[in-house]
gemmi code that builds the backbone of each chain (N, CA, C; Angstrom):
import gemmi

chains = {
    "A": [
        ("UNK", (0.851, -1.198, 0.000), (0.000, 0.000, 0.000), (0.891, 1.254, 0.000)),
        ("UNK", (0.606, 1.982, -0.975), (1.744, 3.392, -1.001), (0.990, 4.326, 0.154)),
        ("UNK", (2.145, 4.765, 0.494), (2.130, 5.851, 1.644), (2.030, 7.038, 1.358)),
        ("UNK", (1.512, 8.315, 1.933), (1.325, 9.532, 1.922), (3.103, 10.080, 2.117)),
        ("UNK", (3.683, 10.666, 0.644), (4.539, 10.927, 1.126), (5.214, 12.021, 1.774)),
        ("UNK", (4.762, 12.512, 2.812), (4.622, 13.634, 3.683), (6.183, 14.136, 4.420)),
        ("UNK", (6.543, 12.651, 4.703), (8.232, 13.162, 5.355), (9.415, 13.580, 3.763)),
        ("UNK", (9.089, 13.586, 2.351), (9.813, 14.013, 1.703), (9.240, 15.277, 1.251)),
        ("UNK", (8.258, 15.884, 1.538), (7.749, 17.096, 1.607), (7.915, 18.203, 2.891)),
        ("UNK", (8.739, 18.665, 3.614), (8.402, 19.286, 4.379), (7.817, 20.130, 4.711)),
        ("UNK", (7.009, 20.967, 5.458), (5.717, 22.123, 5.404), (7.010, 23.575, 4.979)),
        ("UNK", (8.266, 24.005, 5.123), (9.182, 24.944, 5.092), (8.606, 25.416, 3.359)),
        ("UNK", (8.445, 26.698, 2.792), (7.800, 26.837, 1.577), (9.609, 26.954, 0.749)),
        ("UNK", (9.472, 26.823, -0.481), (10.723, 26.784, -1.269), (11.040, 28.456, -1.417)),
        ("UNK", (12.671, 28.688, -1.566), (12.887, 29.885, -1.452), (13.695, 30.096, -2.967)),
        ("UNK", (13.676, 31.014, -3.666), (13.802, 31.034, -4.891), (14.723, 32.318, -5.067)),
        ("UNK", (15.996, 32.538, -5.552), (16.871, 33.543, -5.917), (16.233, 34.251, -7.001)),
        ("UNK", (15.819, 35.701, -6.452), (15.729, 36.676, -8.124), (16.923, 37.539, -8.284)),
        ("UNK", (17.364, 37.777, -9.300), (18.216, 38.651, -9.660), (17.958, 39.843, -10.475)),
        ("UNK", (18.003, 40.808, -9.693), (17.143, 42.466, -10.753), (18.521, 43.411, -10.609)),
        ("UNK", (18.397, 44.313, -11.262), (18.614, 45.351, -12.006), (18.879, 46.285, -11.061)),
        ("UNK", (17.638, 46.919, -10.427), (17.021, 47.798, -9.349), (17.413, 47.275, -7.957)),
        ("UNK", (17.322, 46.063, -7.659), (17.151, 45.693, -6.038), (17.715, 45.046, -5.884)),
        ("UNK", (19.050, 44.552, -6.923), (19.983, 43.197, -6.667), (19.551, 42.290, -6.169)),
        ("UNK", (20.446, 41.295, -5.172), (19.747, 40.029, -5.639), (18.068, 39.742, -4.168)),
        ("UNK", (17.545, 39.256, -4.588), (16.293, 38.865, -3.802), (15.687, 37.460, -3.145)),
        ("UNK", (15.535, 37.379, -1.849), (15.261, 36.151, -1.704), (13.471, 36.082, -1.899)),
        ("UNK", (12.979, 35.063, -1.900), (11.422, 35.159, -1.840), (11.171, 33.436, -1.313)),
        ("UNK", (10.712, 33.816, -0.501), (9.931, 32.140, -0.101), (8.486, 32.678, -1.302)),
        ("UNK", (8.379, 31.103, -1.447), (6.987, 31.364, -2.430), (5.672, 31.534, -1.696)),
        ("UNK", (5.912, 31.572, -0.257), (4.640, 31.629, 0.247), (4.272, 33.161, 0.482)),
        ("UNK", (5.144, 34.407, 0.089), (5.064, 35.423, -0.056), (4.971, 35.397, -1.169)),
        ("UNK", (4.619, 35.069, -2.374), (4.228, 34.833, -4.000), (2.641, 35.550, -3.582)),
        ("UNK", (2.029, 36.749, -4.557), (0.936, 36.430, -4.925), (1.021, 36.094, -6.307)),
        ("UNK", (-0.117, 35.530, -6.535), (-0.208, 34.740, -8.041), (-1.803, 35.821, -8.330)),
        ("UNK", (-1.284, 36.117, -9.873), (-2.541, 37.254, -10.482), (-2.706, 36.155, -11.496)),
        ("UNK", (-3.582, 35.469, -11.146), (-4.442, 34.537, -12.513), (-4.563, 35.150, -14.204)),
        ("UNK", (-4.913, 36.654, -13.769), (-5.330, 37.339, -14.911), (-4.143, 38.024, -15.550)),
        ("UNK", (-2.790, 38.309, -14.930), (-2.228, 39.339, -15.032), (-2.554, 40.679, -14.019)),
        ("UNK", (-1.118, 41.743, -14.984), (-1.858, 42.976, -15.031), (-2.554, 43.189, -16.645)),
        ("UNK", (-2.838, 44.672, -16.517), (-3.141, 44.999, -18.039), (-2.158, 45.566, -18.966)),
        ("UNK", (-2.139, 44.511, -19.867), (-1.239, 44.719, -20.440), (0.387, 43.926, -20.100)),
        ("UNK", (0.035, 43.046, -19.593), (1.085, 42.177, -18.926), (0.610, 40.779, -18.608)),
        ("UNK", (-0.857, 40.382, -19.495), (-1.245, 39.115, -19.427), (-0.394, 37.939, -18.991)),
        ("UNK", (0.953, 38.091, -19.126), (1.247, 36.590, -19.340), (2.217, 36.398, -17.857)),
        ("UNK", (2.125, 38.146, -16.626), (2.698, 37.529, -15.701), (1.789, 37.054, -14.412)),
        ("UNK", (1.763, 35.983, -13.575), (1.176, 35.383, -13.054), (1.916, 35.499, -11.287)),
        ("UNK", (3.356, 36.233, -11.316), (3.404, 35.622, -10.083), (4.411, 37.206, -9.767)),
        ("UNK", (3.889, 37.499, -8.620), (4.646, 38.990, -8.258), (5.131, 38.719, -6.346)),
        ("UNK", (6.046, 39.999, -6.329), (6.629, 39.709, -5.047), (6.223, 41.402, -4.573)),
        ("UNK", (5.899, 41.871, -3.144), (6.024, 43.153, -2.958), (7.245, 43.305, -2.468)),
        ("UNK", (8.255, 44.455, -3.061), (9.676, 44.440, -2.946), (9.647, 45.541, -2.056)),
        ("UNK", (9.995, 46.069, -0.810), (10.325, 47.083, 0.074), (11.406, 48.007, -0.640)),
        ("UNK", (11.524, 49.222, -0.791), (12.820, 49.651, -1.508), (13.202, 50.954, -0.172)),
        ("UNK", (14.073, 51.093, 0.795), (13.470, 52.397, 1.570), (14.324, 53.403, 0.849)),
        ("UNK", (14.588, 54.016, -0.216), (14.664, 54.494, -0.934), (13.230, 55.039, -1.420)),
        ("UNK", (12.782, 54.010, -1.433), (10.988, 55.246, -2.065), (10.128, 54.964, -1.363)),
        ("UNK", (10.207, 54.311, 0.098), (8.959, 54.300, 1.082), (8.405, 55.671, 1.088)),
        ("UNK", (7.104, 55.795, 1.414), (6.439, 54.060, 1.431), (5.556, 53.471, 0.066)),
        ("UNK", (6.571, 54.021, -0.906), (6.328, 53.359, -2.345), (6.978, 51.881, -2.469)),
        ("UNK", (6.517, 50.883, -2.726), (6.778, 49.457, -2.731), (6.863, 49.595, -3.884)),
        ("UNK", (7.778, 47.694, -4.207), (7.298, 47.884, -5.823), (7.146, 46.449, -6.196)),
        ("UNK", (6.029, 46.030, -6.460), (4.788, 44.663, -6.984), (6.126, 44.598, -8.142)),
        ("UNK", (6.957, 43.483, -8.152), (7.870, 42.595, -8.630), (7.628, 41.521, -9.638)),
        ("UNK", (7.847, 41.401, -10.757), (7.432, 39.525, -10.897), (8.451, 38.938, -10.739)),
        ("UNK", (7.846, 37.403, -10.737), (8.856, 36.282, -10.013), (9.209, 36.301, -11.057)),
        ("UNK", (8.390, 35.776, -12.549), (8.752, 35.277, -13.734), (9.957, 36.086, -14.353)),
        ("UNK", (9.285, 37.697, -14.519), (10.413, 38.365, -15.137), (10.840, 39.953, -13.906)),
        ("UNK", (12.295, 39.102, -13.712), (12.417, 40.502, -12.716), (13.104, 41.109, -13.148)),
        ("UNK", (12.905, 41.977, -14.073), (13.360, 43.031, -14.759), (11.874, 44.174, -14.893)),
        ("UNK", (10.592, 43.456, -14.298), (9.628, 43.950, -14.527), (8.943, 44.720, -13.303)),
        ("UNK", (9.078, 45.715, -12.883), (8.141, 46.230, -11.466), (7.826, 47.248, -11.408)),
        ("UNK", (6.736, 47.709, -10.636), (5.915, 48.344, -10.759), (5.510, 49.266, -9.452)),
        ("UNK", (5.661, 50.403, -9.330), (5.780, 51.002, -8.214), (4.539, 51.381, -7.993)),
        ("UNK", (3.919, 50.511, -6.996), (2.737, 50.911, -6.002), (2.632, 51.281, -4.608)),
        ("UNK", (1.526, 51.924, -3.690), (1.562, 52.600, -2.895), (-0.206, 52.553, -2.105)),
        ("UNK", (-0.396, 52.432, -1.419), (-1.445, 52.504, -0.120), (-2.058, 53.814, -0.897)),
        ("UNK", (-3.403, 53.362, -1.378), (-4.328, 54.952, -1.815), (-4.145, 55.544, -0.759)),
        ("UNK", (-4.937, 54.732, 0.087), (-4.979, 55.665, 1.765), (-3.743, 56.599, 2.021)),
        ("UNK", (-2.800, 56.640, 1.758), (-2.216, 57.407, 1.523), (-2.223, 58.967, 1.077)),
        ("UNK", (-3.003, 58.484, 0.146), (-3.186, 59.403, -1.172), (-4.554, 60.069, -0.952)),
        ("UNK", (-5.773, 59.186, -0.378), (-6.845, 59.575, -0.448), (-7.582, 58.600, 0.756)),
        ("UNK", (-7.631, 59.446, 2.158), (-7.960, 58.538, 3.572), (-9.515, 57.833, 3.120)),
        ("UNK", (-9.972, 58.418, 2.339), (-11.579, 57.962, 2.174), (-11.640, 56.826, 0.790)),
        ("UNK", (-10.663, 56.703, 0.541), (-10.597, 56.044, -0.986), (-11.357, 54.747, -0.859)),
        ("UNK", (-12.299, 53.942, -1.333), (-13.135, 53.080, -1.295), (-13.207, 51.959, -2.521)),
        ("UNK", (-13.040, 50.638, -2.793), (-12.574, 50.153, -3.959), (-14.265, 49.536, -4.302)),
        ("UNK", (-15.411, 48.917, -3.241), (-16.430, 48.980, -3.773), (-16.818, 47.658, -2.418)),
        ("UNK", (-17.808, 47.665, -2.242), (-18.789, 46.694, -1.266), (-17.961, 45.168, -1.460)),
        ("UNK", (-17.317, 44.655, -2.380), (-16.942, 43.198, -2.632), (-15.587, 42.868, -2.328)),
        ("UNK", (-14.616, 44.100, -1.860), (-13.571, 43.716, -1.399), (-13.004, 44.780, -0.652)),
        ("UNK", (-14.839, 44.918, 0.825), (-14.250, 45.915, 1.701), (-13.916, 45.669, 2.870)),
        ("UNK", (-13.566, 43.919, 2.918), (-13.049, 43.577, 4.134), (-11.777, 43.503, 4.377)),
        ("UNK", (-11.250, 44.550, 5.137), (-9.125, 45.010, 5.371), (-8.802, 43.911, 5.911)),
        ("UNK", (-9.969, 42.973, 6.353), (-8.310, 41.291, 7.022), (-8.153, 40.930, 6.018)),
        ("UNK", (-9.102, 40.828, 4.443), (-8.690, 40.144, 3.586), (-7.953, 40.536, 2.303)),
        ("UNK", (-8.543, 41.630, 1.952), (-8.320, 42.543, 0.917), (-7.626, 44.320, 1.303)),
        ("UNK", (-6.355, 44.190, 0.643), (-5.354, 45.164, 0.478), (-5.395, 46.133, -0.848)),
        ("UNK", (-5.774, 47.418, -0.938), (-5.477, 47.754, -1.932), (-4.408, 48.721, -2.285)),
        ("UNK", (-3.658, 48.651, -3.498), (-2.130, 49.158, -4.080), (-2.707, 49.775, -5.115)),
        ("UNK", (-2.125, 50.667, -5.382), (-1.863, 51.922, -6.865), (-0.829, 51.926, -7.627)),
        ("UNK", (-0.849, 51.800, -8.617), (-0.132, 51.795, -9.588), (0.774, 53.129, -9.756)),
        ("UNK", (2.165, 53.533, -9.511), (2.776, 55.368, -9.786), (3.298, 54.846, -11.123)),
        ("UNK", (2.982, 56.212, -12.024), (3.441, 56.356, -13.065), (4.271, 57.703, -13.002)),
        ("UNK", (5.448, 58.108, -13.402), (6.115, 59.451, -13.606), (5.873, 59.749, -15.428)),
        ("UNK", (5.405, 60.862, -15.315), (4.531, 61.476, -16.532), (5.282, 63.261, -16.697)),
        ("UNK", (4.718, 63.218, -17.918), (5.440, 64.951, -17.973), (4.850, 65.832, -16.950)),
        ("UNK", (3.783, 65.774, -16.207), (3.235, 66.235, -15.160), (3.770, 65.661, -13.952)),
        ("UNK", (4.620, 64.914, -13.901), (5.394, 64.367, -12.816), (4.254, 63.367, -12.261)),
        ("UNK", (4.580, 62.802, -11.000), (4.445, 61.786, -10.817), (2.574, 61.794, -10.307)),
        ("UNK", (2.168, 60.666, -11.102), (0.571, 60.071, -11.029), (0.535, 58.705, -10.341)),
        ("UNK", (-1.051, 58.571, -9.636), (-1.191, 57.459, -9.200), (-2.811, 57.064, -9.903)),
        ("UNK", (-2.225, 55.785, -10.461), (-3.893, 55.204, -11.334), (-5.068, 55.008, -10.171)),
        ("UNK", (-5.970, 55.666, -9.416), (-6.477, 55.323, -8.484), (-8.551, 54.597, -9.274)),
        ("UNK", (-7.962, 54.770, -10.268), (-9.139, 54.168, -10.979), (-8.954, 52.559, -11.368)),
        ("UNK", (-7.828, 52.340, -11.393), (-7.440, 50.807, -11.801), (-6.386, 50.142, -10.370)),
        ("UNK", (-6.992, 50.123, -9.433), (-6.002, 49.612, -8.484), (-6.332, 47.834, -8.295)),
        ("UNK", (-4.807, 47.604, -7.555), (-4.288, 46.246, -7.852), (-5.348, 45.847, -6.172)),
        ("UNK", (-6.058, 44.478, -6.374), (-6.052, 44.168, -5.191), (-5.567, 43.019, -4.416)),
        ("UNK", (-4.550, 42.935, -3.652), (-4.121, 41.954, -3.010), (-4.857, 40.890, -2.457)),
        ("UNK", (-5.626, 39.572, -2.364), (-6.217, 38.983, -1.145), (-5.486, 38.253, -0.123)),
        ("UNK", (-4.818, 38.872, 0.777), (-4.121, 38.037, 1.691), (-4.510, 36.799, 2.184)),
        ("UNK", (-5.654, 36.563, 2.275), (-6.311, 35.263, 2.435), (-5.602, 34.065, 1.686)),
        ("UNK", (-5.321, 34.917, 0.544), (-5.144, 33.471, -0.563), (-4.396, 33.672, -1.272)),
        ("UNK", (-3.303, 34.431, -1.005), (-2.220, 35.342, -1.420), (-2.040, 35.252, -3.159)),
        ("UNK", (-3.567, 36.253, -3.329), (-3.905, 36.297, -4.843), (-3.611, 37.647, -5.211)),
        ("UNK", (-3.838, 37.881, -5.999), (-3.927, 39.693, -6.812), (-4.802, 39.507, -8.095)),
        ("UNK", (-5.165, 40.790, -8.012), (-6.147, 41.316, -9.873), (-5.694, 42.867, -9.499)),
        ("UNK", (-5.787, 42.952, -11.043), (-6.148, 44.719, -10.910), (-7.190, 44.759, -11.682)),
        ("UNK", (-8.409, 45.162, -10.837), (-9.618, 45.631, -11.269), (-9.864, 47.421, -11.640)),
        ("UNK", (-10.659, 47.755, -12.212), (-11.365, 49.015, -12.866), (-12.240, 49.553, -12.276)),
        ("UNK", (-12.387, 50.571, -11.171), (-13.374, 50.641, -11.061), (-14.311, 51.953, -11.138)),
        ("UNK", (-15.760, 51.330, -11.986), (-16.386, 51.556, -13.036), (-16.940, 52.911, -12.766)),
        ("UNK", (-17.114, 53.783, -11.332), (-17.553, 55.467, -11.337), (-16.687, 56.099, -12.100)),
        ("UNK", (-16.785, 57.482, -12.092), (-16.042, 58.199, -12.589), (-15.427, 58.572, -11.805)),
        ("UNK", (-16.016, 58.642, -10.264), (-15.438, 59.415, -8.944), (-13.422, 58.995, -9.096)),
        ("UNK", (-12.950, 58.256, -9.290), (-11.544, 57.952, -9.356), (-10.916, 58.307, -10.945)),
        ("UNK", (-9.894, 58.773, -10.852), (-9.229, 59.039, -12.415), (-7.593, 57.747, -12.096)),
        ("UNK", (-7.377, 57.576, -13.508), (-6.272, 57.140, -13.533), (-5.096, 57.932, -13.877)),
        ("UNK", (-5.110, 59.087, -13.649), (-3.799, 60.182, -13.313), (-3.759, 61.626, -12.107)),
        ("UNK", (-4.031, 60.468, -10.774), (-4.832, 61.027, -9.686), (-3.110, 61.844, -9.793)),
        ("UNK", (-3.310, 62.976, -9.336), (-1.376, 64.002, -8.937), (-0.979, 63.525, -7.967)),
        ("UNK", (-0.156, 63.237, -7.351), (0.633, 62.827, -5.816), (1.457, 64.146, -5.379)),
        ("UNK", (1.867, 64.435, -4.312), (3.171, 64.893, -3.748), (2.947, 66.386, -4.022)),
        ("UNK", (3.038, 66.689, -5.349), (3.308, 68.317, -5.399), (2.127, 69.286, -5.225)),
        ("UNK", (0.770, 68.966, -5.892), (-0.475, 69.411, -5.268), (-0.457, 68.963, -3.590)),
        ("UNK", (-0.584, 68.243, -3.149), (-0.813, 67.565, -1.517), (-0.337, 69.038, -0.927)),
        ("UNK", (1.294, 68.982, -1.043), (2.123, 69.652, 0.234), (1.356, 70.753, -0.657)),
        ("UNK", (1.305, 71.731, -2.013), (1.006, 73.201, -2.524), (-0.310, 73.355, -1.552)),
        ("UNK", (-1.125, 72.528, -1.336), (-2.538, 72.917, -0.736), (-2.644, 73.508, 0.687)),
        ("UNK", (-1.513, 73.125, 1.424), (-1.273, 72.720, 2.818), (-0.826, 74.699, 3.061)),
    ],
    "B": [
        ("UNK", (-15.799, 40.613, -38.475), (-16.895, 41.292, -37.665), (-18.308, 41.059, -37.842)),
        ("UNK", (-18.770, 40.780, -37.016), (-20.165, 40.150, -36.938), (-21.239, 41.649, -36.615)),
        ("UNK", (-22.166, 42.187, -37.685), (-22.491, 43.839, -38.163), (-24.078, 42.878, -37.721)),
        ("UNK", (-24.595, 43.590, -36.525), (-26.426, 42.908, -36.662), (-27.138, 45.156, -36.404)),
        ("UNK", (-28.087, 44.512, -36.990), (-28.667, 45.908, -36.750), (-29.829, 45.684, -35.917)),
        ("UNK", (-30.277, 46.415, -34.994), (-31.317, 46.750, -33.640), (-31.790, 48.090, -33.303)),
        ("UNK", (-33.014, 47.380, -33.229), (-34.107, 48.487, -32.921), (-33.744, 48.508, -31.355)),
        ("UNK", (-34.486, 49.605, -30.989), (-34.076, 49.894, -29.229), (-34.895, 49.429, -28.676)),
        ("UNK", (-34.545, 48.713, -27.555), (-35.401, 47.382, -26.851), (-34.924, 46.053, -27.396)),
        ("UNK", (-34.313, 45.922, -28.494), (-33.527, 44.579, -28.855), (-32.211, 43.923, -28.214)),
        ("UNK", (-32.344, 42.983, -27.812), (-31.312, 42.546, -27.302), (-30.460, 41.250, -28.591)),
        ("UNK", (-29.226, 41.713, -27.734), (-28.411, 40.549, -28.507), (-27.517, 39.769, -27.474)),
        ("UNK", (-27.341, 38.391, -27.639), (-26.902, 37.603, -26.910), (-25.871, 36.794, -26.841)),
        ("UNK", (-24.950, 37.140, -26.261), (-23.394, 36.106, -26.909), (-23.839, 35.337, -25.109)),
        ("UNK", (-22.955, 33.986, -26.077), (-22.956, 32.736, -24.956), (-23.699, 33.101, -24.308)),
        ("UNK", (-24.269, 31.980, -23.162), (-25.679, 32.007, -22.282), (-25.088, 32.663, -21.292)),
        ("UNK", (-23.790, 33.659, -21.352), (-24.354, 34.510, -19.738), (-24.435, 35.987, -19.974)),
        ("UNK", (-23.973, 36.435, -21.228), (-24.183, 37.733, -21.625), (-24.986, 38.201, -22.795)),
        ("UNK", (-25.439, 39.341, -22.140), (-26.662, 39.921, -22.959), (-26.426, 41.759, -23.214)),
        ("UNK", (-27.003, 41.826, -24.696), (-26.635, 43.626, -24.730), (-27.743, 44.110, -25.656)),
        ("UNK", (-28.259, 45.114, -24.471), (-29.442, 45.739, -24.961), (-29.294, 47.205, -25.069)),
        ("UNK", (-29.874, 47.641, -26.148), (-29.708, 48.971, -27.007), (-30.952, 49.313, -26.351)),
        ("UNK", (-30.575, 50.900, -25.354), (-31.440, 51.082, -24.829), (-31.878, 52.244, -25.413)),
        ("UNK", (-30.815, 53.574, -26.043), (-31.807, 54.207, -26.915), (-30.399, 54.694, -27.955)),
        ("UNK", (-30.927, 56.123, -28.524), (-30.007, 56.605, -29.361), (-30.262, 57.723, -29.408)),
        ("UNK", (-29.351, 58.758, -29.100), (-30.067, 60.371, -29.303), (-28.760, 60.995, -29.845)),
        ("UNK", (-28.666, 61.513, -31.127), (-27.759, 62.926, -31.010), (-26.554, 62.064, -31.382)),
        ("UNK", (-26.530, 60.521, -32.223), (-25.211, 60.172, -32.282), (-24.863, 59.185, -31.208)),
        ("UNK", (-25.114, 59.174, -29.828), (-25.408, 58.864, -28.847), (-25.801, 57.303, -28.528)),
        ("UNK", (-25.266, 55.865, -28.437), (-26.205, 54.707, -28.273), (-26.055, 54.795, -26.856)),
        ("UNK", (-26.787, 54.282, -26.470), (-27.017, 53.580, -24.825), (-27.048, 52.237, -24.795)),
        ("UNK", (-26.260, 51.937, -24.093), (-26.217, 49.994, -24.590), (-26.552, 49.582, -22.800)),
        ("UNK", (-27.465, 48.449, -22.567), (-26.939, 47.780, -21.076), (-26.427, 46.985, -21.535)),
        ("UNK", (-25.662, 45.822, -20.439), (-24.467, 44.890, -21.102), (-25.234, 44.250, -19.652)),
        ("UNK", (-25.410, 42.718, -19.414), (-25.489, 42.153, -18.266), (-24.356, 41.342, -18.889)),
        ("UNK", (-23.413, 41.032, -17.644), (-22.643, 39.749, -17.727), (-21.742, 39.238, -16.560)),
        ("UNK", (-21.458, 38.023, -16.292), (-21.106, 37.230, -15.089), (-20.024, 37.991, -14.569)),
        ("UNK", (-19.914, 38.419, -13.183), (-18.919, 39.655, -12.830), (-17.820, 38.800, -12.935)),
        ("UNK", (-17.234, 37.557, -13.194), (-16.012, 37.596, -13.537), (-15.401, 37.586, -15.001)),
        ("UNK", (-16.372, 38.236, -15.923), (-16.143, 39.096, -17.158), (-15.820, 40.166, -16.886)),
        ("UNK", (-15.575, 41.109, -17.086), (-14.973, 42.665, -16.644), (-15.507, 42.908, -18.350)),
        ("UNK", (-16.328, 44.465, -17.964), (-16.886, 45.182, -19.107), (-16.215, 46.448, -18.847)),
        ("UNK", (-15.521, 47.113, -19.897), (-15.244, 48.202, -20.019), (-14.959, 49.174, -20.881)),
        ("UNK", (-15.594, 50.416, -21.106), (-14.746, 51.259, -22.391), (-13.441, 51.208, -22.535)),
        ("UNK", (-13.521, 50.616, -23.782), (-12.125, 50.280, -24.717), (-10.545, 51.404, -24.164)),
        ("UNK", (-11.716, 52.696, -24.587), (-10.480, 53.807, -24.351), (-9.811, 53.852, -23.014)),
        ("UNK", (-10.917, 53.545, -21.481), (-10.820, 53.040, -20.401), (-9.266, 52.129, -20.431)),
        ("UNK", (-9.824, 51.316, -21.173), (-8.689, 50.252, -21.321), (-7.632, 50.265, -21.410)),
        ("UNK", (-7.457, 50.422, -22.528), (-6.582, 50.909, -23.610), (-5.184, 52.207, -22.494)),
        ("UNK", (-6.097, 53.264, -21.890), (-4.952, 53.614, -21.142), (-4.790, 53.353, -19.567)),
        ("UNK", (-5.229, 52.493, -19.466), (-4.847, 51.473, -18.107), (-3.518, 50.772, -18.793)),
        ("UNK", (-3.608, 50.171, -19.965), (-2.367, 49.208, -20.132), (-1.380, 50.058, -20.389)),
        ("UNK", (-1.412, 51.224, -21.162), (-0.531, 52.354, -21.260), (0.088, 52.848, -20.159)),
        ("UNK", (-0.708, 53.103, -19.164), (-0.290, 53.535, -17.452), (1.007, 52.650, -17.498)),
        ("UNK", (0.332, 51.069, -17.013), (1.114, 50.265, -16.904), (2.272, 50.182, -17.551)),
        ("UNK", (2.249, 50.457, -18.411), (3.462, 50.351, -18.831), (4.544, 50.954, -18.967)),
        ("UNK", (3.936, 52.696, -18.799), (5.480, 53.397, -18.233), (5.221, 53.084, -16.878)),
        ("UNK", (4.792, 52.346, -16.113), (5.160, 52.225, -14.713), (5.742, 51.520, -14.481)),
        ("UNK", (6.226, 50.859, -15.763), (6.884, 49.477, -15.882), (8.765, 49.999, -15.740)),
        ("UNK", (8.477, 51.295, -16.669), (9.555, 51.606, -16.719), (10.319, 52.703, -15.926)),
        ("UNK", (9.502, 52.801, -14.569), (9.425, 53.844, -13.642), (10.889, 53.179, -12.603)),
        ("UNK", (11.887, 54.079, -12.867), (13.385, 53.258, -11.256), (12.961, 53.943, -9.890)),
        ("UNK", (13.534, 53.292, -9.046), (13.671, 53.443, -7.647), (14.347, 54.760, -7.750)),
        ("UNK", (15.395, 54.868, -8.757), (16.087, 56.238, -8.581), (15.207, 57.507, -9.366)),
        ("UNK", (14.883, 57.346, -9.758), (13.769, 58.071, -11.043), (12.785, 58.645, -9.856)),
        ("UNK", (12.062, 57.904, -9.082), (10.937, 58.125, -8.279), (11.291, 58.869, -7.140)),
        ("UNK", (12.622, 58.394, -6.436), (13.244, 58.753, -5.690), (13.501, 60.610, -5.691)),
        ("UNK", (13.503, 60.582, -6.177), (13.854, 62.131, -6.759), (12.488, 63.140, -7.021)),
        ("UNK", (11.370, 62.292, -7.255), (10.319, 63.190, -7.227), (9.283, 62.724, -5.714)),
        ("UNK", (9.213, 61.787, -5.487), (8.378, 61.371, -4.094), (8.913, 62.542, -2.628)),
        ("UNK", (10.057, 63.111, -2.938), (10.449, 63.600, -1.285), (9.450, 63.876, -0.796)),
        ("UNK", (8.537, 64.927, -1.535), (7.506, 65.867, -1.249), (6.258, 65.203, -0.488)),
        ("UNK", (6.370, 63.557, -1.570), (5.227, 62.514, -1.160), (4.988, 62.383, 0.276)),
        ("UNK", (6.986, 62.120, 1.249), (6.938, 61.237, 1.890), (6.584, 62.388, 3.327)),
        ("UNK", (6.696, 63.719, 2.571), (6.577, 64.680, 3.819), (4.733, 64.890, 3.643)),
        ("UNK", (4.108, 64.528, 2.640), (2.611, 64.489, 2.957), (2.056, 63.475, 3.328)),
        ("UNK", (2.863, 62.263, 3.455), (1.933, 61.221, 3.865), (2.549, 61.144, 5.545)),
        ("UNK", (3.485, 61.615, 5.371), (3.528, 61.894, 6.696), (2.722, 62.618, 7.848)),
        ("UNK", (2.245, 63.425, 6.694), (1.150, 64.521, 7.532), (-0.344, 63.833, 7.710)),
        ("UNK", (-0.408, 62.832, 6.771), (-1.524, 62.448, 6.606), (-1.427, 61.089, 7.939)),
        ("UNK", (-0.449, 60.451, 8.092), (-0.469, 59.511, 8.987), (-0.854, 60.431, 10.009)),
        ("UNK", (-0.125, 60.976, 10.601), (-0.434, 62.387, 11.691), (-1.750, 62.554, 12.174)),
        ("UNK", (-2.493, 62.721, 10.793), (-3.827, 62.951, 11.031), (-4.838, 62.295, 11.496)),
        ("UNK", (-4.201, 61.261, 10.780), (-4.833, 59.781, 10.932), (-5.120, 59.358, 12.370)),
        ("UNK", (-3.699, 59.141, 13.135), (-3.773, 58.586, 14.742), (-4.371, 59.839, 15.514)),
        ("UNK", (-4.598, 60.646, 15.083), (-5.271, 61.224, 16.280), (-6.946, 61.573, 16.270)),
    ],
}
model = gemmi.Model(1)
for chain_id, residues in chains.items():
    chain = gemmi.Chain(chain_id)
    for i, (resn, *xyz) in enumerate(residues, 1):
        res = gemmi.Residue()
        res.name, res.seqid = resn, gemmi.SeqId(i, " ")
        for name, pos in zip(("N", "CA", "C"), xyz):
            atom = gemmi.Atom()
            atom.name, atom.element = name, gemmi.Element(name[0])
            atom.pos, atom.b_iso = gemmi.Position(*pos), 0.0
            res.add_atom(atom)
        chain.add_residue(res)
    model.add_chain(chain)
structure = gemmi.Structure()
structure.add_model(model)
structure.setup_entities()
């Protein structure tokens, strides 16, 4: 009778060397992997990202892929950006669901997509970046230089 | 391309979970509803179209690049944490 083979599996998750460009070299256990089924947009074919700490641009992170790390993407806590920011009734529970912004640097200097944000589910250490469908959010919300000019 | 023409109130139906009904037309103007299974995502094209664009100079956005314009960021979110705990 074959056995459950459980003692050549150990529960420890596998740890995987990335090598980038930006952040030299990286360790990642895969159990810090989220996996985006869908992608991003426009990046269909990557499936597996790391959030990379840089304190160089805290508290801008930057959503990594495992597959290609030459590829990342500097996101950031709306709340940050906007204390009331709301992604919609289906993923407004904070134990489970995290949401990240996409920064883009533009001839207007630096934007955050707050209309297309990424959502993490820690539960199930998944990601999507969903759209969402008001108008109330733009995807070239200003950061930094309006904020402090207002103050 | 599959060209059907509809009167308003007509619906048209791809696969059994989505449906698109022409609700009127004014001025150039269609009004379409679209029902479909929310793990379809419906959206204007142009919508689209510069979401993947975003993405993609964000693709090409450095730590040092950002670095250089965020200072300002890190002294407002600072203010904003501030605000926050109390």
């Amino acid at each position: 009778m074959p056995l459950p083979t459980m003692a050549s599996n150990p529960p420890t998750s596998s740890i995987r060397k990335l090598t980038t460009e930006q952040f030299g070299e990286i360790l990642v256990e895969e159990r810090h992997m989220f996996t985006f089924p869908n992608g991003l947009l426009g990046f269909e074919q990557l499936h597996h990202f790391i959030i990379v700490r840089d304190e160089r641009t805290e508290p801008v992170r930057w959503l990594l892929s495992v597959e290609h790390p030459e590829l990342s993407f500097p996101v950031i806590s709306p709340y940050f950006l906007q204390p009331d920011y709301a992604v919609g009734k289906e993923y407004s529970d904070p134990q489970r669901y995290t949401p990240l912004v996409i920064l883009t640097l533009g001839s207007s200097g630096a934007t955050a997509n707050m209309k297309a944000p990424i959502i993490l589910d820690v539960e199930h250490q998944h990601g999507q970046q969903i759209i969402i469908p008001s108008d109330k959010y733009s995807t070239v919300h200003p950061i930094g230089v309006q904020q402090t000019s207002q103050r | 391309m599959l060209v059907l023409s509809r009167k308003i109130g007509e619906v048209i139906t791809i696969g059994n979970a989505i449906t698109i009904t022409i609700l009127s037309y004014d001025r150039g103007i269609v009004r379409v509803g679209i029902e479909a299974p929310k793990d379809i995502p419906v959206h204007r094209k142009e919508v689209y179209d510069r979401i993947i664009e975003l993405n993609r100079q964000a693709s090409q956005v450095t730590p040092e690049a950002l670095r250089s314009t965020i200072g300002r960021l890190q002294q407002a979110t600072a203010v904003t944490k501030e605000t926050k705990t109390t």
